[in-house]
N, C-alpha and C positions, 0 to 999 in steps of 0.2 A: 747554782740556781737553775731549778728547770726552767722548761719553754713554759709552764704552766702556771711559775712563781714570777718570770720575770714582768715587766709592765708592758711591753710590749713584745707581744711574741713574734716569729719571723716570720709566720701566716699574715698578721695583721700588717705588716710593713710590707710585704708583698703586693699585698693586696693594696695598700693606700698606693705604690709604685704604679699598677697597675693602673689603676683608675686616675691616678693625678699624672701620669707623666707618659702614659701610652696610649688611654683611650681615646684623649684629643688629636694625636697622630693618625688615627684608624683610616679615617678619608686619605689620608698621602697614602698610604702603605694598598688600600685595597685600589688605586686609580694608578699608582706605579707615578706618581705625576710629582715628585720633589721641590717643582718649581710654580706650584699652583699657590698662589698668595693667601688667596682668600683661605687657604685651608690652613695655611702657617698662621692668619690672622685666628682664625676658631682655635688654635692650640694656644694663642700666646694668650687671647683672651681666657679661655679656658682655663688655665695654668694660673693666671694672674688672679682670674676670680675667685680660686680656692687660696690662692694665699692668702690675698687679701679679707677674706670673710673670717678665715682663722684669724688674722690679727686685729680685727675687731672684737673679735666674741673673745680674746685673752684680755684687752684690754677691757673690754667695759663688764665681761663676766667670767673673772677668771675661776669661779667655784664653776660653773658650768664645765670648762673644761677638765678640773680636777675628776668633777665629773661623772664624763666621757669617757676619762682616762684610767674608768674603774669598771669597765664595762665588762670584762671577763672575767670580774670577782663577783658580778650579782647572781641572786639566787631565784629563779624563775619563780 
């Protein structure tokens, strides 16, 4: 299976990495400050709210995410 056929290619996992698991970090890493709460609290919030928003929209609309999850097979 190419990267082309598969459902998620390792661009788009990258990229969700990116944004769901590093961008809320960005304040600790650009202020060197580890032990800064408030900024642990913006990740954990942050992190938790994209979970949580996916496990609603599976629950109450799971064609939507089917989807979503066809997003590199539509045709402009």
């Amino acid at each position: 299976m190419t990267e082309d056929e598969s459902a998620f290619p390792l661009r788009t996992i990258v990229q969700l990495v990116v944004v769901v698991f590093i961008a809320p970090f960005i304040p600790m890493i650009i202020s060197s400050r580890w032990d800064w709460w408030q900024a642990w609290a913006y990740a954990i919030a942050s992190i938790l709210a994209f979970a949580i928003s996916r496990i609603f929209v599976a629950r109450r609309h799971p064609d939507l995410i089917a989807e979503r999850a066809r997003f590199m097979q539509a045709k402009d």
